[in-house]
Steps between C-alpha positions, in 0.01 A plus 500: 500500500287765650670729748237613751443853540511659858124599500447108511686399813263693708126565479405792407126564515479768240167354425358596852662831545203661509313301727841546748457869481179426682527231739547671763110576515356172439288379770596192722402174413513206650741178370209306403397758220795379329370083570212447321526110475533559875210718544269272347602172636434722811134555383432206412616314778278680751184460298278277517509321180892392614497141693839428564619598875901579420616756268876510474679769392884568466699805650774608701396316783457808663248702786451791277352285210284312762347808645469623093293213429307547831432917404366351150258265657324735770500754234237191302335441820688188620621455854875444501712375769896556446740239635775735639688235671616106421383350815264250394331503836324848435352362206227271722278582848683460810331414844596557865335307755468710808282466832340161312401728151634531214640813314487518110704725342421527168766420214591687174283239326203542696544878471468456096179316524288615218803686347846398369861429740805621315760321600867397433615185328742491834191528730326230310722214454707562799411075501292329313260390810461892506405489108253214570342681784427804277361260249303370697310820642487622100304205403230591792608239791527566861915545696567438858635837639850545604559500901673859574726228716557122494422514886160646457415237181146372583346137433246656265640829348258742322424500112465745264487558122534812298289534186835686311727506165910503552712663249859359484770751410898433481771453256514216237703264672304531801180387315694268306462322859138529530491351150650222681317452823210487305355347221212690460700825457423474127163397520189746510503509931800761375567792286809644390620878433790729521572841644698596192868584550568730207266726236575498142505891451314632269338841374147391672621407842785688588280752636420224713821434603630868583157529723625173650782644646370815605253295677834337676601832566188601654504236746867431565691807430212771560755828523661425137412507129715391225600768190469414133821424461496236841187308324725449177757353704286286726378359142853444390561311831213286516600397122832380676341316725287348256743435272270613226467819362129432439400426876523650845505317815146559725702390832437745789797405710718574200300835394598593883827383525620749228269795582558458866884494399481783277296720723763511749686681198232767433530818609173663523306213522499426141611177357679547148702284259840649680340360840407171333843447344652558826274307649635188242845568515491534910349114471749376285782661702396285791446219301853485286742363691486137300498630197799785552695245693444302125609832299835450762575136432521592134682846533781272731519230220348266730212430270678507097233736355628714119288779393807635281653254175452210299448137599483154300214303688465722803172752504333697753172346629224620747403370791266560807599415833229457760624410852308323769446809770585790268202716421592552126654351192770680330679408180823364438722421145642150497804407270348224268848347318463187260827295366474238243684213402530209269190251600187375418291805454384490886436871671569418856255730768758506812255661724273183421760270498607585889120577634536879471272533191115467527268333263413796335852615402563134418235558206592841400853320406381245330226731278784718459709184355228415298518820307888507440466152366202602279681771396826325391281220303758276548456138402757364720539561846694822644881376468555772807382465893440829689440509880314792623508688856431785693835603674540530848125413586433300792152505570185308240437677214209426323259734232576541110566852564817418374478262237602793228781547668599148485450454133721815450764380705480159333520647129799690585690175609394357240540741228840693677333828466528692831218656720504872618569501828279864536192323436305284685221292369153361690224305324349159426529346157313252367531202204456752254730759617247725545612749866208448759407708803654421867505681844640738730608730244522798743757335701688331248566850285596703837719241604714468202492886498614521828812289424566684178460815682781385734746384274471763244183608263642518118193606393455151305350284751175373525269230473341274304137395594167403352278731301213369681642588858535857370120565690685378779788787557437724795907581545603728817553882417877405516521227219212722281745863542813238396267394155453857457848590469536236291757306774289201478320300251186280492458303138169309477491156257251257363754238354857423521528621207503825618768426807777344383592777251512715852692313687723359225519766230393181280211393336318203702404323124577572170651447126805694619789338621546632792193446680512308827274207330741499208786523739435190685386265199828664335703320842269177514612452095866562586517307798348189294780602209807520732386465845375143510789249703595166244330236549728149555371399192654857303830474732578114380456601116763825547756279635492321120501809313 
């Protein structure tokens, strides 16, 4: 077992010190310098050589991206008409009959002829009729104009047709419904591109980055620049966010969120990591009344959570609870407790058993199974049953986030050997025992802290998680300053191996006697010596002895 050293729950950027000490004078750039599959779909759609009439690009279905696209497009020589509203009856000429003539006012379409409309998926499948329409001026036909009233609608109503290309931007699931409307969406009359959500950092483009957001600042925040020490931070954020140490998100709405928050901090119009980490603790103050009204169901005993002791079959899981309406997730432990008894060998999934377990926890239990039966190589059947639950859960759970867990609460009933109560245990297993990577790590390690925090630190508590989720620690300045001290612990494992002897002081497999393998064949053997009820055939040939 690997105990994680503090350096590794946060990003650090030593790498790109240097590069910090500088970025305040980087010129602005624009977000597309950091898009170059963007950039060229971009160029390729508006030359020439490119037939199809649709390009499709996912984003945050959002105005500023629109007019982005738009400044990109003029800047190649392209007309480009922005869709700024999702009234469907701007995107086609409107007439007025007055005095016996007509009026045409021309619509956005007409306004893009020989250029490109940027529109909204909203604005474009507001119904499909509308979609059909569009289509139908795209592939070169002729559309009746709209009457400005249903009073003035003439007999014959003037035609037009626009000579233009569309791009379609929103999020996935709202082109997940163009994919449906229409059949040709994955045929060549479309093409398909994304405005990037997140940059993989690296030494050759996080120049790019840091001119990025002075660009942001330029335009958004014009009377404030950001110190060395705020750029650090804002990278330390973003790899929160992104839940990678390796990546940083591109969003602008949550680039201005936090340096709109933290400006309000600064005092002479300069943005540092201070203002930034007020900035992120000011946001989660607002947004922490679930969670602390959590931390006071299990301070009142309400909720039976033990961060102190020893346990048979009870261990401290992770979990991450996301609410319909609340903004953010926030983690949780749940008591996992397994019993056994004399049976058939069956583990019995309660959650699945009364609907509150979804299909993928259903399989991490039964993977995890598999293993504890491979590992036992027995060539009978378990002579013991074990039922499994989360206590005092009353909502679905589903993941194999906590499928280690399960199998360490299982061994212990099995085996007798209690868990430590100060440690609690994330991570998916699978037939070989080998520990596999999960989510939400952030939350889960903060929210276990929080409750050890308020029931006592020993200075032995921690948790267990995945080595490969270690690139995914970004912890708050509070749970990093406790790992310091050396108040709380983070352990990294590849194998089981390596967390049983935690959590048990035993050793998961070996020639000793006392590891938890041995321990449970050691019971199985006994219980077949001394355990096993007479059969009627046994009881009738005592009576004659």
């Amino acid at each position: 077992m690997n105990q994680v050293h503090w350096q590794d729950v946060c990003p650090q950027y030593n790498d790109y010190q240097t590069i910090i000490n500088t970025a305040h004078t980087l010129p602005p750039v624009s977000l597309l310098e950091l898009q170059p599959r963007l950039r060229s779909a971009l160029r390729f759609f508006v030359s020439d050589a490119c037939q199809s009439k649709v390009l499709v690009i996912k984003d945050g279905d959002s105005l500023k991206y629109r007019q982005l696209i738009a400044n990109e497009l003029s800047s190649l020589g392209k007309v480009a008409v922005v869709t700024t509203d999702t009234n469907p009856d701007l995107l086609f000429d409107r007439y007025q009959a007055l005095n016996n003539e007509v009026h045409v006012s021309p619509g956005l379409i007409t306004q893009a002829q020989g250029g490109v409309l940027v529109a909204s998926t909203q604005a474009s499948l507001n119904s499909f009729d509308l979609w059909s329409n569009i289509k139908t001026l795209l592939l070169g036909s002729k559309l009746d104009s709209l009457p400005l009233e249903t009073k003035q609608r003439v007999l014959e109503p003037p035609k037009f047709m626009s000579d233009f290309k569309m791009i379609v931007m929103g999020e996935r699931d709202q082109l997940a419904e163009l994919d449906y409307a229409d059949s040709e969406f994955r045929s060549g009359f479309m093409q398909y591109t994304e405005l990037e959500s997140d940059l993989k950092l690296s030494l050759d483009n996080v120049e790019l980055y840091f001119g990025y957001i002075n660009g942001l600042l330029a335009q958004y925040l014009p009377t404030y620049r950001i110190d060395n020490s705020g750029y650090l931070r804002l990278l330390q954020a973003g790899a929160r966010d992104t839940e990678d140490k390796q990546y940083l998100p591109l969003s602008i709405e949550w680039h201005l969120a936090l340096l709109g928050e933290a400006s309000s901090f600064s005092q002479d119009n300069t943005i540092t990591a201070a203002d930034i980490e007020a900035a992120i603790q000011a946001k989660r103050s607002r947004e922490a009344y679930l969670p602390e009204r959590a931390i006071d169901d299990i301070l009142e005993g309400q909720v039976v959570i033990e961060t102190q002791g020893k346990q048979v079959g009870q261990v401290n899981g992770l979990t991450v609870i996301d609410i319909p309406g609340h903004p953010v997730t926030y983690g949780e432990p749940a008591r996992i407790s397994c019993v056994v008894h004399f049976g058939d060998g069956d583990v019995s999934d309660v959650e699945r058993k009364v609907d509150l377990g979804g299909n993928i926890h259903a399989k991490g239990m039964m993977i995890m199974q598999a293993f504890v039966s491979s590992e036992l190589d027995l060539d009978a059947p378990l002579p013991y049953s074990a039922s499994i639950v989360f206590e005092q859960s009353y909502c679905e759970v589903d993941g194999d986030s906590a499928s280690l867990a399960e199998l360490c609460s299982l061994v212990s009933a099995l085996s007798g050997y209690p868990i430590d109560q100060q440690i609690a245990v994330t991570g998916a297993v699978d037939q070989f025992g080998r520990v596999q990577a999960v989510g939400g790590l952030n939350e889960k390690v903060e929210g276990f802290y929080s409750v050890c925090k308020h029931q006592g630190l020993t200075g032995k508590q921690g948790v267990v998680l995945p080595k490969t989720n270690i690139q995914h620690l970004a912890l708050s300045t509070e749970v990093l300053e406790s790992i310091k001290q050396g108040e709380f612990h983070i352990w990294s494992a590849t194998h089981v191996d390596e967390v049983i002897p935690l959590l048990m002081d035993k050793p998961f497999k070996s020639e000793t006697e006392d590891s938890v393998i041995g321990k449970i064949a050691e019971r199985i053997e006994n219980f077949e010596k001394h355990e096993m009820p007479e059969t009627l055939l046994e009881r009738i040939k005592n009576w004659f002895v």
